[in-house]
C-alpha positions in Angstrom: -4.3 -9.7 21.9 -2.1 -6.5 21.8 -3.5 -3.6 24.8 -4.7 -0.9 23.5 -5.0 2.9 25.0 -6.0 5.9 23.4 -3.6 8.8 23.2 -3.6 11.8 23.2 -3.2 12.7 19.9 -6.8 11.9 18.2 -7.0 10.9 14.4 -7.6 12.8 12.0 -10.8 12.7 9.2 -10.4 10.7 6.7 -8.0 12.4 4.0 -8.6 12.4 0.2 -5.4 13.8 -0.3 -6.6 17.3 -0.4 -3.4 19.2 -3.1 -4.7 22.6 -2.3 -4.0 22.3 1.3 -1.0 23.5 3.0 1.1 20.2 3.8 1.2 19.6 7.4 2.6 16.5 9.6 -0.3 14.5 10.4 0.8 12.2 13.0 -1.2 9.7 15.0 -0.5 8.6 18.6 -1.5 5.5 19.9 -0.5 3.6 23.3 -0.2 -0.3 23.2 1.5 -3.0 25.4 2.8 -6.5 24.4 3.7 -10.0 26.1 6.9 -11.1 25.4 8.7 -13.8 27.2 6.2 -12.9 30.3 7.7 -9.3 30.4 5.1 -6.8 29.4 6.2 -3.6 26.4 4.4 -0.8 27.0 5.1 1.0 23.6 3.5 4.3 21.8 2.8 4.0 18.0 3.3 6.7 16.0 1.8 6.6 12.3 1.2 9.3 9.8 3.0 11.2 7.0 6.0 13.9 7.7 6.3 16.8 5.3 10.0 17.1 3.5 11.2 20.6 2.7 13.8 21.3 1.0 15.9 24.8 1.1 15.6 26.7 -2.1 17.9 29.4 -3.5 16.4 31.4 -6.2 19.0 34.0 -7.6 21.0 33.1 -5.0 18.8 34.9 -2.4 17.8 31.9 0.5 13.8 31.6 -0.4 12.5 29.4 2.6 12.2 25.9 2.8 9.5 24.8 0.3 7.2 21.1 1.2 8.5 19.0 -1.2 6.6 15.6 -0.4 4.7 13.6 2.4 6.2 10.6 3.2 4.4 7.7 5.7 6.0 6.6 8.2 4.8 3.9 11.4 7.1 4.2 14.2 7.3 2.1 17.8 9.1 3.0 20.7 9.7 1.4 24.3 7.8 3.7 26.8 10.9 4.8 29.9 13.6 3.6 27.6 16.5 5.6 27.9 17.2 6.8 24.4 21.1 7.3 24.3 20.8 3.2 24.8 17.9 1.9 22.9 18.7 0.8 19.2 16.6 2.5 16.4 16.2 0.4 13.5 15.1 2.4 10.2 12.9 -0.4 8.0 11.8 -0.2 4.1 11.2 -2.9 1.3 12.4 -2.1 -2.2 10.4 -3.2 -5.1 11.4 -0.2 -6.2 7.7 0.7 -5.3 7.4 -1.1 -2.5 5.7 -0.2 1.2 7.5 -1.4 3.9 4.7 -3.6 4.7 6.4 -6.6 4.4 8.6 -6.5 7.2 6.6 -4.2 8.9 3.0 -7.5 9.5 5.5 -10.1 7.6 9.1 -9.8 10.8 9.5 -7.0 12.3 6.4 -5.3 13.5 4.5 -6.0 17.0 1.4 -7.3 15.2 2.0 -9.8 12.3 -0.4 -11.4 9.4 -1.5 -14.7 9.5 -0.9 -15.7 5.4 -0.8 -19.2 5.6 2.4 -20.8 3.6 2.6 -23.2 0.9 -0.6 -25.8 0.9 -2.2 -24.3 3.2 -2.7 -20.5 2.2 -5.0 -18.5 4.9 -8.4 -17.8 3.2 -10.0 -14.3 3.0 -10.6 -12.2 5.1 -7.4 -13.4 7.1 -6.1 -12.0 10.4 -4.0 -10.1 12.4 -2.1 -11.6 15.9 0.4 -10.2 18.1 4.1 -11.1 17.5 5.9 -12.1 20.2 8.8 -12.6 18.1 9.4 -8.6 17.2 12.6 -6.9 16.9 10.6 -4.3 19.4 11.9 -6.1 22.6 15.4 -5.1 21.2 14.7 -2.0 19.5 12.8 0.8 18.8 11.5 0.3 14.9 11.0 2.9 12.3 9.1 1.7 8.9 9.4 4.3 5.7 7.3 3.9 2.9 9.5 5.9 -0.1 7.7 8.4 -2.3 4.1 7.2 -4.0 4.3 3.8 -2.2 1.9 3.6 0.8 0.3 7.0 1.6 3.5 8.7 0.7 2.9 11.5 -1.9 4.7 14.4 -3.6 2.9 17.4 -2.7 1.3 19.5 -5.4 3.1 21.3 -7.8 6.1 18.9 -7.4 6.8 16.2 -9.7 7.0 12.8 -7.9 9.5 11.4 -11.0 11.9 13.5 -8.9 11.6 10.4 -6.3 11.9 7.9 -8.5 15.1 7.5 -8.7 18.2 6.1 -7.5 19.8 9.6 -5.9 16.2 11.5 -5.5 14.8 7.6 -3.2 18.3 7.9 -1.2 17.9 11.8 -0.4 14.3 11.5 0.6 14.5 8.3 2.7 17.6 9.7 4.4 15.8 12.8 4.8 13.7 10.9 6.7 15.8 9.2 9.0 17.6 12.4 9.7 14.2 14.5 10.6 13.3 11.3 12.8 16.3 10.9 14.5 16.5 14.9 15.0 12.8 15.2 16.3 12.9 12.1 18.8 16.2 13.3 20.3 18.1 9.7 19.5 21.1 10.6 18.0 23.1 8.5 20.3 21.1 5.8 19.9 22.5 3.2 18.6 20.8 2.8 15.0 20.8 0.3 12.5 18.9 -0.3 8.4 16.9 -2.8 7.7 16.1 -3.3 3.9 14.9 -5.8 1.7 15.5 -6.6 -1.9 15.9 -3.3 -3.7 15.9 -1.8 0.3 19.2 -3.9 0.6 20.4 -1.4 -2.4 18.6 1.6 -0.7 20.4 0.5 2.7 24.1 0.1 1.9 24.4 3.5 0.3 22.6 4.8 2.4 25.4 4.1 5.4 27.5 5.8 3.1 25.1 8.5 2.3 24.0 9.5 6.1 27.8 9.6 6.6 29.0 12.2 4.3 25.8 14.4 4.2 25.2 13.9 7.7 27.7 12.7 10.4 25.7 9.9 10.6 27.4 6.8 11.5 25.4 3.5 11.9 26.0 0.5 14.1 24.5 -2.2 11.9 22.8 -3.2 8.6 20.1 -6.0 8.1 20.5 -7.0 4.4 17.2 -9.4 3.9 17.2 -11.0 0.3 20.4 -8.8 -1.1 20.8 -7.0 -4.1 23.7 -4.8 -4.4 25.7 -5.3 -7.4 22.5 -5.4 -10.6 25.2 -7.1 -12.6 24.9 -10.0 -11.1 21.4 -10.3 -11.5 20.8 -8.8 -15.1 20.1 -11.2 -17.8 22.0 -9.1 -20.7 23.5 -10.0 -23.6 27.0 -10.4 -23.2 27.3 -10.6 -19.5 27.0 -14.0 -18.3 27.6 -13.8 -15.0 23.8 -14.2 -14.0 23.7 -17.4 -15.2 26.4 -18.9 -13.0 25.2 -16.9 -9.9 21.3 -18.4 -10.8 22.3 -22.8 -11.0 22.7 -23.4 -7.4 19.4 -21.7 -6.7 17.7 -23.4 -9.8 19.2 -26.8 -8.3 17.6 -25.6 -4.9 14.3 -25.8 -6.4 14.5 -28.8 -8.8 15.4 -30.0 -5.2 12.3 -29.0 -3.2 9.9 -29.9 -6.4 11.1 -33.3 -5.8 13.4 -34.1 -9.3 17.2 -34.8 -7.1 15.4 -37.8 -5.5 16.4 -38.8 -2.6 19.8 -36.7 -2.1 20.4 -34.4 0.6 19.9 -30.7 -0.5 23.8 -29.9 0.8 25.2 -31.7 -1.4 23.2 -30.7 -4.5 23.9 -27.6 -3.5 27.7 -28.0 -3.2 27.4 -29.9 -6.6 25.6 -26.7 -8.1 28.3 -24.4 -6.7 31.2 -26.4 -7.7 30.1 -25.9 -11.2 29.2 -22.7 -11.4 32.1 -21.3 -9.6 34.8 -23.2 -12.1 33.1 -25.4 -15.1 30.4 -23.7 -16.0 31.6 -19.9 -16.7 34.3 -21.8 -18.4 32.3 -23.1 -20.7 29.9 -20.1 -21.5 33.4 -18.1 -21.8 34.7 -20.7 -24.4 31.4 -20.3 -26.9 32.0 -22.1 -30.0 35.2 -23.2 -28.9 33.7 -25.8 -26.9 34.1 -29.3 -28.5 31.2 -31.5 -29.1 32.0 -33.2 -26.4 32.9 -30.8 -23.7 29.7 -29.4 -25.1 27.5 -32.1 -24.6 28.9 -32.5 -21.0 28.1 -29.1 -20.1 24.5 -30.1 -21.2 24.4 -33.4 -19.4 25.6 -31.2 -16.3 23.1 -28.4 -16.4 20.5 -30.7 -16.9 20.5 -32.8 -14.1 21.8 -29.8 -11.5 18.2 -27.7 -12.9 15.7 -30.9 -13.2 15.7 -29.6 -17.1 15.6 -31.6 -19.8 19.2 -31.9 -22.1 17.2 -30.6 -25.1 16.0 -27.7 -23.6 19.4 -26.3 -22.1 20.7 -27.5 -25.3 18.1 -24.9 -27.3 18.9 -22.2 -25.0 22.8 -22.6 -25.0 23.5 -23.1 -21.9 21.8 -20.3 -20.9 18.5 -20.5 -18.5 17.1 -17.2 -18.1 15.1 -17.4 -14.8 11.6 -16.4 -15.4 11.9 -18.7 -18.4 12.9 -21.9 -16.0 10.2 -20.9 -13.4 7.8 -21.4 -16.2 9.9 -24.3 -17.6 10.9 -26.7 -15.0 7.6 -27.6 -14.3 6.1 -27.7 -17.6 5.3 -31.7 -17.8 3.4 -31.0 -14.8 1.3 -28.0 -16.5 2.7 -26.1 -13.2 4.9 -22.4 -13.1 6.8 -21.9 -9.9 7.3 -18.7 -8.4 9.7 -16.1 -8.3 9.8 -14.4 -5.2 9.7 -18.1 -3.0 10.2 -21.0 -5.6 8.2 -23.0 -3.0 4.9 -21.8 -4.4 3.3 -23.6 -7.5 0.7 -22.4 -9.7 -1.2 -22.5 -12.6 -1.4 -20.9 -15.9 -3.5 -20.1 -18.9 -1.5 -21.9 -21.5 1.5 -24.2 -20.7 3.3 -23.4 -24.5 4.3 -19.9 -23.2 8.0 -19.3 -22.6 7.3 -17.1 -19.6 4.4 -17.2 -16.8 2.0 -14.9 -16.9 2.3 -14.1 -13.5 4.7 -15.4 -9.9 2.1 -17.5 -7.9 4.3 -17.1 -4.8 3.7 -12.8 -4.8 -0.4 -13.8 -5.8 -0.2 -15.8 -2.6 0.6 -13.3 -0.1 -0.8 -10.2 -1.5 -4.2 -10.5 -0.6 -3.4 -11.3 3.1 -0.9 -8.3 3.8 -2.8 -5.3 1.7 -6.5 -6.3 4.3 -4.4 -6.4 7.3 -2.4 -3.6 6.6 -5.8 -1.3 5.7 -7.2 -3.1 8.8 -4.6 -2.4 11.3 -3.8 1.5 10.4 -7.3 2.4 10.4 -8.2 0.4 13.3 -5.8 -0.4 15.9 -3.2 3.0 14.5 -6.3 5.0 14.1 -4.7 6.7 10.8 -7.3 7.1 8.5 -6.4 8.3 4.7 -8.6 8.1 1.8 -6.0 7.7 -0.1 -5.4 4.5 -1.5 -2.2 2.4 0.1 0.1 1.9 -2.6 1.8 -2.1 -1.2 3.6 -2.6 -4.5 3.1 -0.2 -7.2 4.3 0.5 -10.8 3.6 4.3 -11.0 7.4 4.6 -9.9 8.7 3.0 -13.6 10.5 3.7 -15.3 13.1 4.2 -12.4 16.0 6.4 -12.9 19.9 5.4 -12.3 21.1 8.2 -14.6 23.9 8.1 -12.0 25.1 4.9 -13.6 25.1 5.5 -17.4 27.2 3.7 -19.2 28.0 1.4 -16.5 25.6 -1.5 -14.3 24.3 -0.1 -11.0 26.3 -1.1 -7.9 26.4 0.4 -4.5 28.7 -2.1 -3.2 31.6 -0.1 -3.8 29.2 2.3 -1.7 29.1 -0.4 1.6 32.5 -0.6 0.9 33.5 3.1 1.4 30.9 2.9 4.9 32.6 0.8 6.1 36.1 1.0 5.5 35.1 5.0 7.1 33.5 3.0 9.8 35.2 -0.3 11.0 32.5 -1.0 14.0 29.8 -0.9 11.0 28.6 -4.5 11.4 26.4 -6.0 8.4 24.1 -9.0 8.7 23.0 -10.7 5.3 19.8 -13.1 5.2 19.7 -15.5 2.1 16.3 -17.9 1.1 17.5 -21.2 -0.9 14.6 -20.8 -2.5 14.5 -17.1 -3.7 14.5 -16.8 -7.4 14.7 -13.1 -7.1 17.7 -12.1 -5.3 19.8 -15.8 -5.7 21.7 -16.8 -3.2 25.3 -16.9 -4.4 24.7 -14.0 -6.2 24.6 -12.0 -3.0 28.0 -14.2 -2.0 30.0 -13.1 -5.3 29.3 -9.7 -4.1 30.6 -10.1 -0.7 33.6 -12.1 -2.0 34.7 -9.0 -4.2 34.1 -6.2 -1.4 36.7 -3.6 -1.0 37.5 -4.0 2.2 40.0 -4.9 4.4 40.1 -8.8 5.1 39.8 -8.1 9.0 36.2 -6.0 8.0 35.3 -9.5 6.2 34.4 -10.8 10.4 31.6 -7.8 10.7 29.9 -9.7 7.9 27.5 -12.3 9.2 25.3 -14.5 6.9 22.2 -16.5 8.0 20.0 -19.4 5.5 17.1 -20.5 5.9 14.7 -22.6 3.6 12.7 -20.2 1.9 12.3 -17.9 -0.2 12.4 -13.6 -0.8 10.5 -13.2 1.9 11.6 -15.8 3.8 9.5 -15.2 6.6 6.4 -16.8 5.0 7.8 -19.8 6.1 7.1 -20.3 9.5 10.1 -22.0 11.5 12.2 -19.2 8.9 10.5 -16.3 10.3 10.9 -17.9 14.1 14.7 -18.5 13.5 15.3 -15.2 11.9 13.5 -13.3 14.1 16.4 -14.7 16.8 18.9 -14.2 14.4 18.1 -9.9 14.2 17.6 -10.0 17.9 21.1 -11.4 18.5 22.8 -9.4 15.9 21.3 -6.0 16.9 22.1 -6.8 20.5 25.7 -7.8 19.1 26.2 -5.1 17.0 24.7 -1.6 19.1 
């Protein structure tokens, strides 16, 4: 069990977001210690919400820098480290409107929740243990919950669409960073990003962001279930990429749901990828040019890589949308898999639908991370907010990228520019086989068409592991990647 010292800094009374008071930083102090690899962390936990002002000109006269939200943050940091050495990793999750709870109890953190994994889900109330694998006893950790996720809130009289956005989500966070950084005194720390899904998106414009804005120049990012070109992943008509990017992902799970038999997952895999990279976006390319026959091979092929029948891909032309073969594949079965981690089965109220009702794998770990994360800031943080703690909301929809109309959002042209500016920028990207959100080779095309130099292609590192989104719900995953940050942040700083 984590040690546990009051500091000085005492909670505050519980807050029910009180908009007529003047916003103030209310951050909590705690002091903690941990056992890792027999060497005791002491640590101090900082937790609470920092204000965000903004500097406002009005008829061009300078009128003062005017609160413009409260975002929540959690930090950690080695007691008698010697800052201009010890790494500083900035955390978030994307959604978008998403906490950063997920790598905060799920990888990162110094205390993780015990959820269980597939068949053998954790019941209610679950429970909280010290992590002896966190990225603490490497470096100091940062976690950001973005505007209206967590406890973070636009203050009154300002609108919080003006968050939820592409440019407004990168200003604030970075914002953040930069007030962090400033007020700790770390700015030759070594410091690194670590996002997830959409917060792979937030994190590689972000490097470029923090270096024009601010002379900020980071030493690594940790890319965790990678999203950075939306082209790739969106299902439109006319563009169909996605569905090439999606097969060796979709043969991934036909795989783990038992219909490849007896064959080794590499090499359904390198089947999969074989196709879709050559055959198969020839064939959706030629359209009714196809012959009947190259047709009905294309069928033959699809089917057996997805575990689909012939007739199905058939009715769909070739084209498996991927909500529609989570709720497919399984059908004879009367079982949906899920989206986040295809690992996860569930069941549904009528098996005629074309798409689930809802992903089993995100109803499975839901429960166990909102208790323990209400649990632990109340308890062993000693934050206390009456507000409620937004882990994965919708209030941020519909989400702006008015700085991409006419065009699909990227910001790998962004990671690009950051590094090509910054050649010691090193990038670490994790991919789950089984992740039917962010696919995969998806995430490869993108780093196959970066505009960079082919020498910068070596400060690109990519680790797989056999789960899903969050891949760390799996247990030997989470062990292995846990090792895999450490030795890329100790690589990298």
């Amino acid at each position: 069990m984590t040690d546990k010292d009051n500091g000085t800094d005492k909670a505050p009374e519980d807050k029910a977001g009180d908009v007529g008071a003047t916003p103030t930083d209310d951050l909590v102090n705690t002091q903690h210690s941990i056992t890792v690899k027999r060497r005791k962390l002491n640590y101090t936990a900082t937790t609470g919400r920092v204000v965000l002002r903004k500097e406002v000109l009005t008829d061009g006269k300078f009128d003062g820098h005017v609160a413009k939200a409260e975002v929540f943050l959690t930090s950690y940091t080695l007691d008698g480290a010697d800052p201009t050495k010890r790494p500083v990793t900035f955390a978030f999750n994307g959604g978008p409107g998403s906490s950063s709870v997920w790598l905060h109890l799920g990888l990162l953190g110094p205390r993780r929740v015990v959820s269980g994994d597939v068949g053998e889900l954790a019941p209610p109330p679950y429970d909280l243990v010290d992590n002896p694998e966190t990225l603490l006893a490497h470096s100091d950790l940062v976690f950001i919950d973005p505007v209206s996720t967590g406890f973070s809130r636009a203050v009154k009289g300002e609108k919080p669409g003006d968050f939820h956005g592409f440019q407004g989500d990168l200003e604030s966070v970075g914002e953040v960073i930069r007030l962090w950084t400033s007020r700790n005194d770390r700015w030759l720390s070594p410091k690194f990003l670590a996002g997830e899904s959409y917060g792979t998106t937030r994190a590689a414009a972000l490097a470029e962001h923090l270096q024009v804005r601010y002379g900020m120049y980071l030493n690594g990012l940790m890319l965790i279930s990678s999203v950075l070109d939306f082209g790739t992943l969106d299902f439109s008509e006319g563009n169909d990429l996605p569905y090439s990017l999606f097969l060796p992902t979709y043969a991934a799970i036909a795989h783990y749901h038992g219909l490849h038999g007896d064959r080794p997952l590499a090499d359904v895999l390198a089947e999969a990828e074989e196709f879709a990279s050559r055959d198969y976006p020839w064939a959706l390319a030629r359209g009714h040019r196809l012959t009947a026959e190259e047709r009905a091979d294309a069928v033959s092929r699809l089917a057996a890589l997805t575990g689909l029948s012939e007739d199905y891909v058939d009715r769909v032309n070739l084209r498996v949308e991927h909500v529609r073969f989570f709720t497919e594949v399984l059908r004879a079965q009367r079982k949906v898999v899920g989206r986040l981690d295809s690992r996860f089965t569930g069941a549904d109220a009528d098996y005629g639908r074309e798409l689930f009702s809802e992903d089993p794998s995100y109803s499975a770990i839901m429960g166990p991370y909102t208790a323990a994360l209400n649990h632990y800031l109340r308890v062993d943080l000693e934050y206390r907010n009456d507000l409620p703690y937004e882990i994965l909301t919708r209030s941020v929809h519909p989400w702006s990228y008015k700085e991409f109309e006419g065009t699909h959002v990227t910001v790998a042209n962004k990671l690009a520019s950051a590094m090509r500016a910054n050649p010691d920028l090193k990038v670490h990207i994790a991919y789950g086989h089984y992740d039917g959100a962010t696919p995969y080779f998806a995430a490869e095309h993108v780093v196959a068409h970066l505009q960079v130099p082919t020498e910068l292609l070596d400060n690109i590192e990519a680790a797989y592991y056999p789960a899903g989104h969050m891949m760390y719900v799996h247990e030997p995953s989470r062990v292995q990647q846990s090792k895999d940050l450490a030795a890329f942040v100790d690589s990298a700083k």
